[in-house]
C-alpha positions as CSV (number, residue, x, y, z in Angstrom):
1,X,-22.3,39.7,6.4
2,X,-19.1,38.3,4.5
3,X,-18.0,34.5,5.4
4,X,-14.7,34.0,6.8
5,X,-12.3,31.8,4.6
6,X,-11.9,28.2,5.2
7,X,-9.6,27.2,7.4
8,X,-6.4,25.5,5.4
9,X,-6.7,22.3,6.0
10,X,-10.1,21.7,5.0
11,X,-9.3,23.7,1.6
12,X,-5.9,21.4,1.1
13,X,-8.2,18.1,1.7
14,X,-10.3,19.3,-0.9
15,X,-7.4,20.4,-3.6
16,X,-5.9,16.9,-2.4
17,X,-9.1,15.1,-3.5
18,X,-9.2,16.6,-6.5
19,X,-5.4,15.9,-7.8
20,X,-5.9,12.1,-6.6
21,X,-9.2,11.7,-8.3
22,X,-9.3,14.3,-11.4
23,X,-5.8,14.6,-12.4
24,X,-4.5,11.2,-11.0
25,X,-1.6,11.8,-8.9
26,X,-0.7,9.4,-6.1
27,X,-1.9,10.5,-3.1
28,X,1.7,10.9,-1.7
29,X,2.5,13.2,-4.3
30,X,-1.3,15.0,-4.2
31,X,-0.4,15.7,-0.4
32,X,3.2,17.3,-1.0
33,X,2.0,19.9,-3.7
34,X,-1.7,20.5,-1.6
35,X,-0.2,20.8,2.2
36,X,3.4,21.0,1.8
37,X,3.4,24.6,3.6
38,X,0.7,23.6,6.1
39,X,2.1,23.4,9.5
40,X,2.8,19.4,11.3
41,X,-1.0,19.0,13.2
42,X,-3.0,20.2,9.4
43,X,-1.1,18.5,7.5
44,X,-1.8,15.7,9.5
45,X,-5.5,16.6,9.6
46,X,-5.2,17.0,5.8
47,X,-3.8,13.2,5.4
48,X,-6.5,11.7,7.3
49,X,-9.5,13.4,5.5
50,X,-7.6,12.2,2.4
51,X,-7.5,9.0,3.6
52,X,-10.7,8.5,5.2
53,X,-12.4,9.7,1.9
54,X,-10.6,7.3,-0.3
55,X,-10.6,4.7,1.8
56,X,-14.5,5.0,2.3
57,X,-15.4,6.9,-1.6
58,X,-17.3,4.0,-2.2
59,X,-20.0,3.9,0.6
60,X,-19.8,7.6,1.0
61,X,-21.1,8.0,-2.6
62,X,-23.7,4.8,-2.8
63,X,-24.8,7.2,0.1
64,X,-24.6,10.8,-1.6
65,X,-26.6,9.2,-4.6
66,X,-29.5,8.1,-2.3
67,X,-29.5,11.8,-0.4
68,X,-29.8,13.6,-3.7
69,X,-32.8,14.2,-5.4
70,X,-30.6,14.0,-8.7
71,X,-26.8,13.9,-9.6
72,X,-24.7,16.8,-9.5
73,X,-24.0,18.4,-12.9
74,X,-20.4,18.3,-14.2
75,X,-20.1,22.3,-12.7
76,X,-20.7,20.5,-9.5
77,X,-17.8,19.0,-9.0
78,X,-16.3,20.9,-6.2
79,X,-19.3,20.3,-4.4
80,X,-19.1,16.4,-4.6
81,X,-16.0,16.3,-3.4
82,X,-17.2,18.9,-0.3
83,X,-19.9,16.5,0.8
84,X,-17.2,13.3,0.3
85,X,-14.6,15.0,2.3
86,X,-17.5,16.5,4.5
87,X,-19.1,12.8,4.8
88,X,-15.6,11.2,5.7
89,X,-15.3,13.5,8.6
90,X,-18.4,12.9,9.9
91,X,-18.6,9.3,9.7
92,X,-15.2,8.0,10.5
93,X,-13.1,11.4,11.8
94,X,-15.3,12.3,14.2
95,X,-15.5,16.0,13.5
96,X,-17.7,18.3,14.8
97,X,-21.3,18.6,12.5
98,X,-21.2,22.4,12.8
99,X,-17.9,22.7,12.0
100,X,-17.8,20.5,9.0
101,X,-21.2,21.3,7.7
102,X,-20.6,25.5,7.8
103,X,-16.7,24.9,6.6
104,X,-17.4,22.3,3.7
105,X,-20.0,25.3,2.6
106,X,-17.6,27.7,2.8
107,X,-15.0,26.0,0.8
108,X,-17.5,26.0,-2.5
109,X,-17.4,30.2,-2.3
110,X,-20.0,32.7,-1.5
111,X,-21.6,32.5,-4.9
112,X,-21.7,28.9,-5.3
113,X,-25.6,27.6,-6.7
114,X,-24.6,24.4,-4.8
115,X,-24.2,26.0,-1.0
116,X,-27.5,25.0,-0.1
117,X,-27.4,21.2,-1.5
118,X,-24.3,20.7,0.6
119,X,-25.6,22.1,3.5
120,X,-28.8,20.1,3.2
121,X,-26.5,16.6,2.1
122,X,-24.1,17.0,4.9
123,X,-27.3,17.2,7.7
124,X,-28.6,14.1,6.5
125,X,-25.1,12.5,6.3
126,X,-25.0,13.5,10.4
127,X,-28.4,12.9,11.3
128,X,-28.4,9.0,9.0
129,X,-25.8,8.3,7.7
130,X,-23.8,6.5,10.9
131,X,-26.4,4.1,11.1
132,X,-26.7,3.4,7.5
133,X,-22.8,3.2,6.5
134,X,-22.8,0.8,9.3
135,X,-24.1,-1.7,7.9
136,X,-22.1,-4.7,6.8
137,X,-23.2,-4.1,3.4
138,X,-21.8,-1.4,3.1
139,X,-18.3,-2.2,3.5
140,X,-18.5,-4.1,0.0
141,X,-19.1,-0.8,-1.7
142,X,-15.7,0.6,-0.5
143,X,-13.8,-1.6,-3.1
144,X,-13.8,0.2,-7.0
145,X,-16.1,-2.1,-8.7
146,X,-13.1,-3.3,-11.2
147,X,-11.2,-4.3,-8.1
148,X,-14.3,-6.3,-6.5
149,X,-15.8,-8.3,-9.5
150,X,-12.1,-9.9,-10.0
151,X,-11.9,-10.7,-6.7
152,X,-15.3,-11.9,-6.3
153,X,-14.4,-14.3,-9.0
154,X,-11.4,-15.2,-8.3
155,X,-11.7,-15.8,-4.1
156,X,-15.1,-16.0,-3.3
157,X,-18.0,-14.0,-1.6
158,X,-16.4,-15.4,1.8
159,X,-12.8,-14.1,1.0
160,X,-14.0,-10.9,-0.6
161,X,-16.0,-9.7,2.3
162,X,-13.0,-11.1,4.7
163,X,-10.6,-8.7,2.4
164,X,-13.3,-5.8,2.6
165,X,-13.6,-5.8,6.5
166,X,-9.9,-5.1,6.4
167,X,-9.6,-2.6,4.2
168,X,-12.5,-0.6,6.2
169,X,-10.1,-0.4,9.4
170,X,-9.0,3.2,9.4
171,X,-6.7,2.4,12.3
172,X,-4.0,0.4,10.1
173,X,-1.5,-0.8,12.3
174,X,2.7,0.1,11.8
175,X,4.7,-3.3,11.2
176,X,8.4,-3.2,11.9
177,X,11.5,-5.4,11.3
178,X,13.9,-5.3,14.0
179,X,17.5,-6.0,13.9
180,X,17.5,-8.7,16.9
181,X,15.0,-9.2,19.8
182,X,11.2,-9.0,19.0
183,X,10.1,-9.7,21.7
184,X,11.9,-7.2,23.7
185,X,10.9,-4.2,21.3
186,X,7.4,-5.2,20.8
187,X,7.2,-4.9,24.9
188,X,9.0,-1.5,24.3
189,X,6.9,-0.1,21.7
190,X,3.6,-1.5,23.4
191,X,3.0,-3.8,20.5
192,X,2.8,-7.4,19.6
193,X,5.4,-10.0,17.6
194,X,3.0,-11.0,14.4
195,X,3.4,-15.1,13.8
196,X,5.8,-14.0,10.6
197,X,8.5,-12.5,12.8
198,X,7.4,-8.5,12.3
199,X,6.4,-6.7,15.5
200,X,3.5,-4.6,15.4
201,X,2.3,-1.7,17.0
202,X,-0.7,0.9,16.6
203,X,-0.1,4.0,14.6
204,X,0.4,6.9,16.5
205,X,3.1,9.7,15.7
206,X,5.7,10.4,14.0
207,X,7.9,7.7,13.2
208,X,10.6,9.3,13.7
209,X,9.7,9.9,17.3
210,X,9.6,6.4,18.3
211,X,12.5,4.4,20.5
212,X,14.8,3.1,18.6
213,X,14.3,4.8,15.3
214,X,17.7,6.9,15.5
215,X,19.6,4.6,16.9
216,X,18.6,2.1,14.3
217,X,17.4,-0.7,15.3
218,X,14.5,-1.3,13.5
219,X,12.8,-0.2,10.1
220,X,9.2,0.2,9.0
221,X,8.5,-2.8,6.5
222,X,4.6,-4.4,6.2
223,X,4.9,-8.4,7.5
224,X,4.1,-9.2,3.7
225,X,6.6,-7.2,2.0
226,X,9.2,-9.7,4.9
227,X,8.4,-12.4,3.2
228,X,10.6,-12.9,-0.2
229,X,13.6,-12.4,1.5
230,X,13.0,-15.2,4.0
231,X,12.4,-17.5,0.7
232,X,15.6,-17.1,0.2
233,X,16.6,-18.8,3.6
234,X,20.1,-18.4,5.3
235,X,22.1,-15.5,3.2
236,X,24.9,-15.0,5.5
237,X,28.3,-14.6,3.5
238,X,26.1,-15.3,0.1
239,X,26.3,-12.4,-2.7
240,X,22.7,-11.1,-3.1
241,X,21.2,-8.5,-6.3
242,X,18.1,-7.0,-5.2
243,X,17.0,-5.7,-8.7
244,X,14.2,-3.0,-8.1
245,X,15.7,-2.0,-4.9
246,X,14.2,0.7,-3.3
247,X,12.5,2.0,-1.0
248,X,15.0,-0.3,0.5
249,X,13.6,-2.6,3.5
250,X,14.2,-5.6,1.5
251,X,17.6,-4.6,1.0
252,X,17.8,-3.5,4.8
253,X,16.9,-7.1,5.5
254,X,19.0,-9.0,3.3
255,X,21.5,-6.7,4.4
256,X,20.9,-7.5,8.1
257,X,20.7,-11.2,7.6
258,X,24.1,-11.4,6.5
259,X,23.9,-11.4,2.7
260,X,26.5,-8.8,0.2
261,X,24.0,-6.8,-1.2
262,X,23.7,-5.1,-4.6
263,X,20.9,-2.9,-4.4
264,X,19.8,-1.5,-8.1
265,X,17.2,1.0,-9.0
266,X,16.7,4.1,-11.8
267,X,15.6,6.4,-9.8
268,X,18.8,8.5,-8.0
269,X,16.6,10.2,-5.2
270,X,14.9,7.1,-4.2
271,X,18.4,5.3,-3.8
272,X,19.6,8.8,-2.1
273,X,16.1,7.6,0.6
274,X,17.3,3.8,0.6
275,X,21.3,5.0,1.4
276,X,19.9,7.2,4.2
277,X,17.9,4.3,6.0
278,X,21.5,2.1,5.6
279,X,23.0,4.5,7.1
280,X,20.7,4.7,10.2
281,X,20.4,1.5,10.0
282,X,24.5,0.5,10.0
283,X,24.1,-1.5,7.3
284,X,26.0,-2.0,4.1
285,X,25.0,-2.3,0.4
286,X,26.4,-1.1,-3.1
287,X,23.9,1.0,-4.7
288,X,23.7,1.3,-8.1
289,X,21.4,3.8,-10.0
290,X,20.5,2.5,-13.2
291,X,17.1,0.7,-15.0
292,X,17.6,-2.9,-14.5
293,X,16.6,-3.5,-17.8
294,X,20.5,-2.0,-18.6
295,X,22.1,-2.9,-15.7
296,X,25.3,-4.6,-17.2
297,X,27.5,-6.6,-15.0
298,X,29.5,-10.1,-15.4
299,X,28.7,-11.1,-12.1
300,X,26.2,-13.7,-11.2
301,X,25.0,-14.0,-7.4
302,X,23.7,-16.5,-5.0
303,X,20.6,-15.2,-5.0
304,X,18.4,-12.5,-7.2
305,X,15.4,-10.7,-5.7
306,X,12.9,-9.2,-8.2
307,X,10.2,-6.8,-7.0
308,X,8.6,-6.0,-10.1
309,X,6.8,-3.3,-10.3
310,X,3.2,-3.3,-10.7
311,X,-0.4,-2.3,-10.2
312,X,-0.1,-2.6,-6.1
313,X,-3.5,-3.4,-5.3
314,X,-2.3,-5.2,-2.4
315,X,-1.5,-2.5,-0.5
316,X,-5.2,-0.6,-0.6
317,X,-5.1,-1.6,3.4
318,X,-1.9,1.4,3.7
319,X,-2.8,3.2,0.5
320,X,-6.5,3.5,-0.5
321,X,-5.9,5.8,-3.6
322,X,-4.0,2.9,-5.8
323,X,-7.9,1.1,-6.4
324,X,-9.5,4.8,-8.0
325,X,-6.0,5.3,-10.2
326,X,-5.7,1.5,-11.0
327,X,-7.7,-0.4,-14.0
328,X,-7.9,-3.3,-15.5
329,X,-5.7,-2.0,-18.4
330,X,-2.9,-1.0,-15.7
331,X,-2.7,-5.0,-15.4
332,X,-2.6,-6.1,-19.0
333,X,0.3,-2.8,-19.6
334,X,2.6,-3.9,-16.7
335,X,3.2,-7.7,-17.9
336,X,5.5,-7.1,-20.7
337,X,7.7,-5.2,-18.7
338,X,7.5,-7.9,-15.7
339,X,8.2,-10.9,-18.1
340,X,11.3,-8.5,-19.5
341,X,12.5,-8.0,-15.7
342,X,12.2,-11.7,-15.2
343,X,14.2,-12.8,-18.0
344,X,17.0,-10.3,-17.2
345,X,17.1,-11.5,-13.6
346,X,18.0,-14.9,-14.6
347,X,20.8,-14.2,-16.4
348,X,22.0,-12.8,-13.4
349,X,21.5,-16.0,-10.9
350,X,24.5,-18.8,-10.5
351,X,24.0,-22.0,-11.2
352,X,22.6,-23.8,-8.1
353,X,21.9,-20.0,-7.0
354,X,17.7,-18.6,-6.6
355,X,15.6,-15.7,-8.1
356,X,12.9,-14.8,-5.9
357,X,10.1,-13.2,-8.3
358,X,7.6,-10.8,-6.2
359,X,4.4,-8.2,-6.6
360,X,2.7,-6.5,-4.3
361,X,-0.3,-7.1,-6.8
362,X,-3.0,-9.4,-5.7
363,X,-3.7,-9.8,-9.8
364,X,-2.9,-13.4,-11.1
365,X,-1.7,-11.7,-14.6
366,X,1.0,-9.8,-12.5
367,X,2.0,-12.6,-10.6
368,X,0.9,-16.5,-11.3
369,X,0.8,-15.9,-15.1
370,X,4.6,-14.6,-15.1
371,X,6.2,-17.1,-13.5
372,X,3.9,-19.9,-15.7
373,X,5.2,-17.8,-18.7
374,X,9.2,-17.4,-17.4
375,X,8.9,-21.6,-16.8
376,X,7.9,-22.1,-20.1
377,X,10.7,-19.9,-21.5
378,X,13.5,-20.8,-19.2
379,X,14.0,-24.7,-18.9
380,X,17.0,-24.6,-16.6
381,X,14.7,-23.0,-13.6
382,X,12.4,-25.0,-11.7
383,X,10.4,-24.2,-8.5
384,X,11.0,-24.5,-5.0
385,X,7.4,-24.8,-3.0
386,X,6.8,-22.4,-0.4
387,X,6.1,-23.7,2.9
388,X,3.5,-21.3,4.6
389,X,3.2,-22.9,7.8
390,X,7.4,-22.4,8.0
391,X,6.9,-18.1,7.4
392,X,3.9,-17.9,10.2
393,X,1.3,-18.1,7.5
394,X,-2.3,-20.4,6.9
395,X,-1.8,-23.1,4.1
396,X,-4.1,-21.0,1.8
397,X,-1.3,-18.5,1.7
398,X,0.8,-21.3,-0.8
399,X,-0.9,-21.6,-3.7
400,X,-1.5,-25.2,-5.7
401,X,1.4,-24.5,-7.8
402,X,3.7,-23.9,-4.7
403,X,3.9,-20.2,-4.4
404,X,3.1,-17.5,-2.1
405,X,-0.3,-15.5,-2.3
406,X,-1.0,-13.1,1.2
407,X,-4.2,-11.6,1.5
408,X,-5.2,-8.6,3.1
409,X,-7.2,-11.0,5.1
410,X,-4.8,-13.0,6.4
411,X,-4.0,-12.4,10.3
412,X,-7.1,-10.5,10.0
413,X,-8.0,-10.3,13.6
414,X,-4.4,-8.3,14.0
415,X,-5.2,-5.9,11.3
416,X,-4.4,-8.1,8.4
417,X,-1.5,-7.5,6.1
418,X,-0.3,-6.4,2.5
419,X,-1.4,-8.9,-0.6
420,X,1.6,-9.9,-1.6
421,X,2.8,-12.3,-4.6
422,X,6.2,-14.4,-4.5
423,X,7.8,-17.4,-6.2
424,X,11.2,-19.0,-5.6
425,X,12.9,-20.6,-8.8
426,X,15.9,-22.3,-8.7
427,X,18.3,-22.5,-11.3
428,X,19.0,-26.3,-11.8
């Protein structure tokens, strides 16, 4: 008797998985070129296998290694990612067994040798593996061992099983900046005003569905990423250049807080994005498409906003794939072209005026290190401390030298919140 095919959305989680972890695309990109065609619901099935498998790769697999009686050969690579897709919607989806067990089989092909290990793998996955992934122990296995032995160094046992009980949530809540009244959409959206200003609300559908989104009264922005802007203190009537610009919400922000905004970035679609969300947004900003590194202008502003780009390990709470594409040579590779953003900044910031230096990195090379480095090289700057109890936060979120350091840990018992980096430098 032949099999039926796969339904789609199981075979698109499984050619998702692979692009993300055998061909390293981001997973945003891995999702547009694996479900693209699918309809709204499996593509929306196909996104939370993704996630749930990336988000848990690490205790799935400590698991598949104790269920096997030996590792898969490299010809078995479709079925490892079966049972890790299969696993992830058993444990944390809460798919039905028979229907992942006989579909996962099904995806490997009729004349697959590894039908039968799957099968087998997947039972015990449904009959043990709740309980065992359960325990707390576990959750430390979720972090890419390059990601948890610096952190493990750097914070602490305490701190790193505090960051890993975040990043376990599946359920990562939606943060949004609103234009005025927080309190009044928070009550309107069913969510809650976070102690940084952001109101939060659970995930759900479509954004685009939600009150207020066309009329444009608020935008989607994690309560970290808020947070070098507000550095910056009042910016009504002052000249602002945000220098890596999009996707925008810092911008949006500045933008909103009264500042004139020169929003730069290289890439022409992803200013197309940012221009789009003004517009909703009523908002105003010049946009300029070029790489900072050449953007040429006589100008000096008030203040100067760098969000370098980086490794983004901060953000594993919202996008789980960064830790399996990241490594430590990502780290060392990026600072040379954050120490050449930094020095062009400057020269864009009026005397008396501030640069704001961010990363959503949660690596000291990315973030402390630069701005120890820019110091030594630029004598006219000096730093403004960050008060942390002023932005909402706990006094571990400033750092000894006087900047800002979030934690996925911080406002933990609201669902936390990106890692985020930022320093404010004055130009005496």
């Amino acid at each position: 008797m032949g099999l039926s095919p796969p339904p789609p959305a199981r075979a698109a989680a499984l050619d998702t998985l692979r692009r993300v972890l055998d061909r390293g695309q981001p997973l945003d990109e891995a999702l547009t070129s694996a479900a693209g065609r699918l309809e709204d619901r499996e593509r929306r099935f196909v996104r939370a296998i993704a996630l749930a498998s990336l988000r848990h790769k690490g205790s799935i697999e400590h698991l598949i290694a104790r269920y096997l009686s030996r590792p898969l050969p490299k010809s078995g690579r479709d079925a490892h990612l079966a049972l890790l897709a299969g696993a992830a919607q058993l444990l944390f989806l809460g798919s039905p067994a028979h229907a992942v067990v006989n579909e996962q089989v099904n995806l490997l092909g009729q004349r697959s040798k590894f039908r039968g290990v799957v099968n087998a793998v997947l039972r015990r996955f449904d009959r043990d593996g709740r309980r065992e992934i359960g325990q707390p122990e576990a959750r430390s296995h979720d972090l890419p061992d390059w990601l948890a032995r610096r952190w493990r160094a750097r914070f602490g046992e305490d701190t790193l099983s505090a960051i890993a009980g975040v990043l376990w949530q599946d359920a990562v809540p939606l943060d949004l900046t609103v234009k005025s009244d927080p309190d009044g959409w928070a009550a309107r959206l069913g969510g809650e005003v976070l102690p940084t200003g952001s109101v939060r609300i659970a995930t759900g559908g479509p954004v685009p569905d939600l009150e207020g989104f066309d009329e444009g009264r608020w935008w989607v922005q994690d309560a970290a990423a808020t947070l070098p802007v507000r550095l910056f203190g009042d910016l009504s009537g002052r000249s602002l250049l945000d220098a890596c610009a999009a996707p925008g919400g810092k911008t949006a922000q500045a933008a909103a807080g009264g500042a004139r905004v020169t929003a730069v970035d290289r890439s022409p679609k992803r200013l197309q994005t940012l221009q789009s969300n003004l517009d909703r947004l009523e908002l105003e900003a010049e946009t300029v498409a070029a790489d900072f590194r050449n953007f040429d202008r006589e100008e000096v502003f008030d203040a100067v906003l760098l969000d370098a780009p980086c490794t983004a390990t901060g953000t594993l709470r919202r996008h789980p794939d960064i830790g399996w594409l990241r490594g430590e040579a990502d780290v060392a590779a990026l600072s040379g072209a954050q120490d050449e953003l930094l020095d062009r900044a400057a020269g864009f910031v009026a005397p008396g005026g501030t640069l704001v230096y961010c990363t959503c990195s949660m690596e000291p090379e990315e973030g402390e290190t630069r701005i120890a480095a820019f110091l030594a090289r630029h004598e006219g700057f000096r730093r403004a401390p960050v008060d942390a109890a002023a932005l909402g936060l706990p006094s571990d979120a400033a750092t000894a030298e006087g900047d800002l350091r979030t934690l996925p840990s911080h406002l933990g018992e609201r669902g936390g919140m990106d890692g985020f980096f930022a320093a404010r430098l004055v130009h005496a």
